[in-house]
N, C-alpha and C positions, 0 to 999 in steps of 0.2 A: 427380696428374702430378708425376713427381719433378722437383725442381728442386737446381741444382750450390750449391753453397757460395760458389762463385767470381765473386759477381755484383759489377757495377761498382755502385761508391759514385754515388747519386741525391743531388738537390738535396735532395728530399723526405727522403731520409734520412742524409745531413746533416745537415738541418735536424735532424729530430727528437734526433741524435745528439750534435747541441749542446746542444738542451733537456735532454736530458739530461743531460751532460757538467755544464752550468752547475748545473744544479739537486743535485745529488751533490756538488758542489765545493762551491756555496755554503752547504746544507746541512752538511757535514764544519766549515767553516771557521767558519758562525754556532753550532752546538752543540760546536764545538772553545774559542769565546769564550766558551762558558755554561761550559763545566767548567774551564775555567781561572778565570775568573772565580772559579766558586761553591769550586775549592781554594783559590785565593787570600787571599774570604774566610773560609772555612774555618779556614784555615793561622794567617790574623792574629787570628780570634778567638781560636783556642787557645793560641795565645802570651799573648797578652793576659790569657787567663784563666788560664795558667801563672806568667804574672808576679807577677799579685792571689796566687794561694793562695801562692806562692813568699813574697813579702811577707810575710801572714798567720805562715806556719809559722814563718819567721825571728823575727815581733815575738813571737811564742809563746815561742820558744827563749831570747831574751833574758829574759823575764819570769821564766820558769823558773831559767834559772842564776842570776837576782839574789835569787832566793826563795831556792837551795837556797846563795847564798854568804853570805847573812846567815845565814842558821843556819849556817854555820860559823864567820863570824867570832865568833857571840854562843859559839861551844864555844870558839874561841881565847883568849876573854878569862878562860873558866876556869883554859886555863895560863895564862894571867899571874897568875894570884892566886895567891900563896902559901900562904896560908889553908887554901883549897881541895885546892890539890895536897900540903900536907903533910899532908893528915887519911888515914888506911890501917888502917883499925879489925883488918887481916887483922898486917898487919907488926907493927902497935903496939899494946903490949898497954897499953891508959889501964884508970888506976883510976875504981874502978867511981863515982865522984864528979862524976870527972873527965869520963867517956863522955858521958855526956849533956849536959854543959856547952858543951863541943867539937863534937859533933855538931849541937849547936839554931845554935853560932856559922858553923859548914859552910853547916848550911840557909839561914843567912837571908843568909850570900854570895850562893848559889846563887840565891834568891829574889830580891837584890836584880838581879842581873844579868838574869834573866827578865821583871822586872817592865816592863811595858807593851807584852809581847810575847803572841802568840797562842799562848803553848804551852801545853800540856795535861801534858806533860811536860820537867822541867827538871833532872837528877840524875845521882847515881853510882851506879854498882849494883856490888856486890861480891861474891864469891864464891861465900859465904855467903849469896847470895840478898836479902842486907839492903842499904836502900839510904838515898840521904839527897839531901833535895832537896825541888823538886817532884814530887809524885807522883800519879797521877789514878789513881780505882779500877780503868779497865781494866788499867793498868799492874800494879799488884797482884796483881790477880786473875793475868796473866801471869808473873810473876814465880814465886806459888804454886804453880802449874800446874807449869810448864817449868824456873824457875831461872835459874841465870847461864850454865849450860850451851847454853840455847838461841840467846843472843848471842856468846858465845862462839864456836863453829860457825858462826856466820854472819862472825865476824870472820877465820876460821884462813885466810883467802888475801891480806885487806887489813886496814891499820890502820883505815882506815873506810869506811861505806857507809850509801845510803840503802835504805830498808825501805818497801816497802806492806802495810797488814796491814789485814784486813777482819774484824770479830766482830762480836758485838752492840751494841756500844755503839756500834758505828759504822766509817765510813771513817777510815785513820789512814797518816799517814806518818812515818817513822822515820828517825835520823840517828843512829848509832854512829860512837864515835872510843874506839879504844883505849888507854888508859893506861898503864895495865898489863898483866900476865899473868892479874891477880886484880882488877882493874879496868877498867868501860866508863863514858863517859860516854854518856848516852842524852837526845835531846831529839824531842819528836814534837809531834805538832797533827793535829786534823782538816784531811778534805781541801777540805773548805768554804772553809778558810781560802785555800788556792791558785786555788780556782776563782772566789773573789771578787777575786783578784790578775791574773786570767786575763778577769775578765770573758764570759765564755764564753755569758750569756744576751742578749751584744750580738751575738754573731756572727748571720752571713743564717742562715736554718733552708736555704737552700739549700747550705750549705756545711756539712763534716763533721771535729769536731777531736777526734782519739782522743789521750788520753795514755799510753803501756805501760811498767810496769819492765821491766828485764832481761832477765826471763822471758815477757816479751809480755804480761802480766794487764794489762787495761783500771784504773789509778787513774782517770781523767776520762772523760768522753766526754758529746761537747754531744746527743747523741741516745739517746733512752728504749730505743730497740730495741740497744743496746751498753751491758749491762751493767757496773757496776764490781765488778773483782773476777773477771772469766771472759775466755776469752783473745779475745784481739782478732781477729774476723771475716778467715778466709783471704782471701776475695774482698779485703778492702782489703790485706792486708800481701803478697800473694802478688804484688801487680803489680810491688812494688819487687824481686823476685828474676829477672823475667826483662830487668829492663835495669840496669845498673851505673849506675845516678844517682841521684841524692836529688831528682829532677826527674822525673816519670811522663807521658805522654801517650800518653791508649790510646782507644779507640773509646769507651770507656765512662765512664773519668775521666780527670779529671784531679789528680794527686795530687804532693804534694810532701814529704817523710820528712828530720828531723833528729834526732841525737841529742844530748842534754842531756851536760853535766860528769859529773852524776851517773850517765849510763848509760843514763838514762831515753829512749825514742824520741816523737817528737811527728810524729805525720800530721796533715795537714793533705788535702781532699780532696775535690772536688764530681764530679755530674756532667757529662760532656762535653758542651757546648754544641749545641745542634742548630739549624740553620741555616735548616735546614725542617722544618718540623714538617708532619708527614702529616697530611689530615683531606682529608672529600668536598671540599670547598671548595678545597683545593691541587690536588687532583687535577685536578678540572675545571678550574683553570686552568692547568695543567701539558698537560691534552690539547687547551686552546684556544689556547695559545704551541705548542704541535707543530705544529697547523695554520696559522695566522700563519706563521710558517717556512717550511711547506710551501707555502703558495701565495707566499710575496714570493720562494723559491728558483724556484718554476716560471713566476712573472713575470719576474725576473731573465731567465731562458733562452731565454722566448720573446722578452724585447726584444733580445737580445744576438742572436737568430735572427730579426729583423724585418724584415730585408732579403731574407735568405732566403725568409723566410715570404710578401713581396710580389711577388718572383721567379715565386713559385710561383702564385700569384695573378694575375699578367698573363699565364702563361703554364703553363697546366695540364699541360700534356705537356714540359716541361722536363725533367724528369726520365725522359723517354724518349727524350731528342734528344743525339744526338753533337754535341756543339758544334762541331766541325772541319768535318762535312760538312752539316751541316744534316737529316740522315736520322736512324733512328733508330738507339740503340745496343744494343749485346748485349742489356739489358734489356727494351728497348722491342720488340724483335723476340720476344724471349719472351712475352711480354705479349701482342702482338698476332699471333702466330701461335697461339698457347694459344688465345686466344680464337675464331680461325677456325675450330681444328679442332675445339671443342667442339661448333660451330653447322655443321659442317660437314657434307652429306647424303653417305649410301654412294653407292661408285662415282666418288665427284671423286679427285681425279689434279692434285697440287701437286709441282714442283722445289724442291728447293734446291741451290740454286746457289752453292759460293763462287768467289770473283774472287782473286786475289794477280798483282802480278810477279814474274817469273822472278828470281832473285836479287836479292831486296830486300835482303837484310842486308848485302850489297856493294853497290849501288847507294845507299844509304842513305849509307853513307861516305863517297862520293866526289862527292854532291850536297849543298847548304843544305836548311836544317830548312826554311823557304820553299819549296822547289821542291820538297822531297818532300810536306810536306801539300797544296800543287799537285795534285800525282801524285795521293793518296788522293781527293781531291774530285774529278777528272777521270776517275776511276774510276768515283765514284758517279752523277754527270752522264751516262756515256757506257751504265749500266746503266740509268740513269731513260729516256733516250731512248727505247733499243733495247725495252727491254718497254712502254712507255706506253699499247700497243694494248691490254694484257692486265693484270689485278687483280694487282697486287703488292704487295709490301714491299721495300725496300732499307735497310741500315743497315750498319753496321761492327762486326769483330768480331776479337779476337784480333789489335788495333792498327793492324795492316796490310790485314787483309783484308775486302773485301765483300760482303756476304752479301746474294741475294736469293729470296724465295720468291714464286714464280708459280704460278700457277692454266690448267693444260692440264686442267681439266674436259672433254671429251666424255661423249656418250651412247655412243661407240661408245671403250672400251676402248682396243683395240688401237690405233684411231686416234689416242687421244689421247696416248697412249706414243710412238706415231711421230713425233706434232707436238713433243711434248715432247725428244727424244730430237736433231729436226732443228732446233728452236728454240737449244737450247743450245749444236748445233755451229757455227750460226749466229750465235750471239751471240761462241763464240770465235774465230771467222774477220772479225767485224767490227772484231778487232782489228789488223790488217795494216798499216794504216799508222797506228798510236798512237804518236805521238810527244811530245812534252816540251820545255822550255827555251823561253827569250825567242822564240828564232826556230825552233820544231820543229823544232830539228835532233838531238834526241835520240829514238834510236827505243829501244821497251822490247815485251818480249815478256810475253803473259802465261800462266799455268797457271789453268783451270777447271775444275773437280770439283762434279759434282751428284748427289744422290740422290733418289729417289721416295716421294712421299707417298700411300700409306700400307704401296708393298712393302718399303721397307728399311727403315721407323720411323717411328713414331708419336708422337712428341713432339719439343719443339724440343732436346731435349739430346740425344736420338737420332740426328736428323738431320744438328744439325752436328756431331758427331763422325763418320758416315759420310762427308760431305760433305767432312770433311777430311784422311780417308783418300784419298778419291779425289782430292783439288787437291795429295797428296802424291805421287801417284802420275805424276799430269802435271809436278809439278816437273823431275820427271825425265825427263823426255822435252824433245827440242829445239821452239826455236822457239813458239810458238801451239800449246799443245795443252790436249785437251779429255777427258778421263775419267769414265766417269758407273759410278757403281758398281756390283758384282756380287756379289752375295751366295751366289753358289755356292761358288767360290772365293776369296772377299774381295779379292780381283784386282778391279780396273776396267774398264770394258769399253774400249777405248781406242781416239780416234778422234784425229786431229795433221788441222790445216788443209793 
């Protein structure tokens, strides 16, 4: 049975469309406080944990440039020695007595200046490949190999720099300062030596400290999987290239990037905090706080709709009743006529019948809202009268108007067409003297339109749209009149009191 779109708002659904209403809202606003919340602390822990590695990176940074500015002071005190800086075996040509006297007195400047220092090397290197100083075999060995040319080159942009160099003997860090054109001063040490200045096996094993030269080659790294000596892992250097800060926070780490006097870069870097950690055990209470929620939102809406809900309980057909007239309403007429004609045997014979006054939308205006719901109720009182003999309905419909459906059942047809047909005319001629106002001195005319059940339609949306074709057609006609439809020519069959 098709039913219209256009049905009046029920108590009942109301109600439910409160429970609803509430239960959606509350829902939105209690999971709108969980994700606030849970960025919230999201947000504060990774600051927090930004802050620590920040920290970290920086006490790194310091340790670093005070390591690589004592090895320069200890090169600066070479030029203060005169000693030292007047020896030039290339410039000066000392006799051969001499060479070695000068040279042993060089060394043990050099020597004493180094002494109670961690270097491995402490010396001049010259042209010539020959050098004077401290000197440690892999130095030699280098020297043999490559020469002065190989320092040299490495000097032709700066007067100095620091070196990483990785061989057999070991990890090694390097510090050139140029003298001359045909002289370098060189001083080196293991990298042992920094990373027990760095303390590096107190840091958390949760946390990750790379140290790189220039070129990004790993000198330190407090983890066994970051080799020294091989370039430092894209995934950690690549974060700091898609945001302009020496401050990182990403889904994954959290990473903090400075670089050293000497050039050198110092990361610092964990991973990003997780707030919840996934496991069966979260889960299951992740889906027992969903339902928690879900019923205190659907308690929520049913108490917020308890009055409602009690309405409907003292009074089960409320939601079928026009409160204005006490009858029922559009809906309640659908309901209950659907229901008749389901159960209803072949051969019955139902009206429908609508009611309106002639010019309501002008008498409407020039009457109180009081005297016209008057009018609508004395409408429906004066419809309950006139059928009382016979199985009806009455109810209001389309604001103004009253709708009733009657039962002119006969055995015999034709007869009962005729009763039906003289009922109706009947029913608009008992309107003749309907009047209105404190003292009935207002008279009102009315328009009645009816159609037949089951020759001009079979459903309640059927009927009253025929039904209101015909009380359209009495509109216009003067006085009390009466039109029952025709479906020949969709004209009404038209009868006036």
């Amino acid at each position: 049975m098709p039913k219209t779109d256009n049905k009046p708002v029920t108590v009942r659904r109301l109600r439910n469309r409160m429970i609803v209403f509430f239960s959606v809202v509350m829902t939105v606003i209690i999971f709108g406080i969980i994700i606030y919340t849970f960025l919230s602390v999201r947000s504060t822990s990774y600051n927090d944990t930004a802050d620590y590695i920040n920290a970290i990176d920086v006490r790194y940074l310091s340790e670093i440039d005070s390591f690589t500015k004592n090895a320069e002071s200890d090169c600066n005190s070479v030029y203060r020695n005169e000693n030292i800086m007047s020896y030039d075996p290339i410039e000066n040509d000392y006799p051969e007595y001499e060479s070695t006297t000068i040279k042993n007195e060089v060394k043990n400047e050099l020597l004493s200046l180094s002494a109670g220092k961690s270097y491995n090397d402490f010396l001049l290197l010259f042209s010539d490949s020959s050098s004077v100083g401290k000197v440690s075999s892999g130095a030699s060995e280098i020297f043999t190999r490559y020469g002065f040319e190989l320092f040299d080159d490495e000097l032709s942009e700066s007067s100095d720099m620091w070196l990483f160099y990785l061989n057999e003997s070991g990890r090694k860090i390097y510090y050139l300062r140029r003298i001359s054109d045909h002289c370098i001063f060189m001083l080196s040490c293991y990298v042992d030596v920094l990373e027990s200045t760095l303390e590096i096996n107190r840091l958390d094993s949760k946390n990750l400290f790379i140290l790189t030269d220039e070129e990004g080659n790993v000198i330190i790294s407090s983890s066994d999987d970051v080799a020294s000596g091989e370039k430092a892992p894209s995934k950690y250097t690549d974060i700091f290239n898609t945001q302009d800060s020496e401050s990182v926070i990403t889904n994954e780490y959290i990473a903090a990037s400075l670089v050293t006097d000497c050039g050198w870069r110092v990361i610092t870097l964990v991973n990003s905090p997780r707030i919840i950690a996934l496991s069966w055990i979260t889960m299951g209470g992740a889906i027992v706080l969903v339902m928690i929620i879900f019923m205190i939102c659907a308690l929520t809406g049913a108490c917020a709709c308890a009055k409602y809900s009690l309405a409907d309980l003292n009074n089960p057909d409320s939601e079928l009743t026009d409160p204005l007239t006490g009858k029922l309403n559009e809906y309640g007429l659908d309901e209950r006529i659907s229901e008749l004609l389901e159960t209803s045997i072949v051969g019955s014979t139902y009206a429908f019948i609508l009611l309106q006054v002639k010019d309501s939308d002008q008498i409407k205006q020039s009457v109180s809202l009081s005297m016209w719901n008057g009018v609508r109720k004395k409408l429906a009182l004066k419809a309950q009268d006139f059928f009382s003999d016979r199985k009806c309905y009455i109810g209001r419909v389309y604001e103004d108007k009253i709708a009733i459906f009657v039962d002119y059942s006969e055995f015999d047809l034709f007869k009962a067409h005729e009763n039906l047909k003289d009922g109706c005319l009947s029913f608009c001629q008992s309107f003749s003297d309907f009047t209105v106002g404190e003292q009935d001195d207002f008279k009102l005319n009315v328009s009645v339109g009816a159609c037949i059940y089951p020759d001009h339609a079979e459903d309640f949306d059927e009927l009253l749209e025929k039904a209101q074709c015909a009380v359209k057609q009495a509109e216009a006609m003067s006085e009390n009149a009466f039109v029952i439809y025709d479906p020949k020519n969709d004209k009404g069959e038209e009868r006036t009191r």
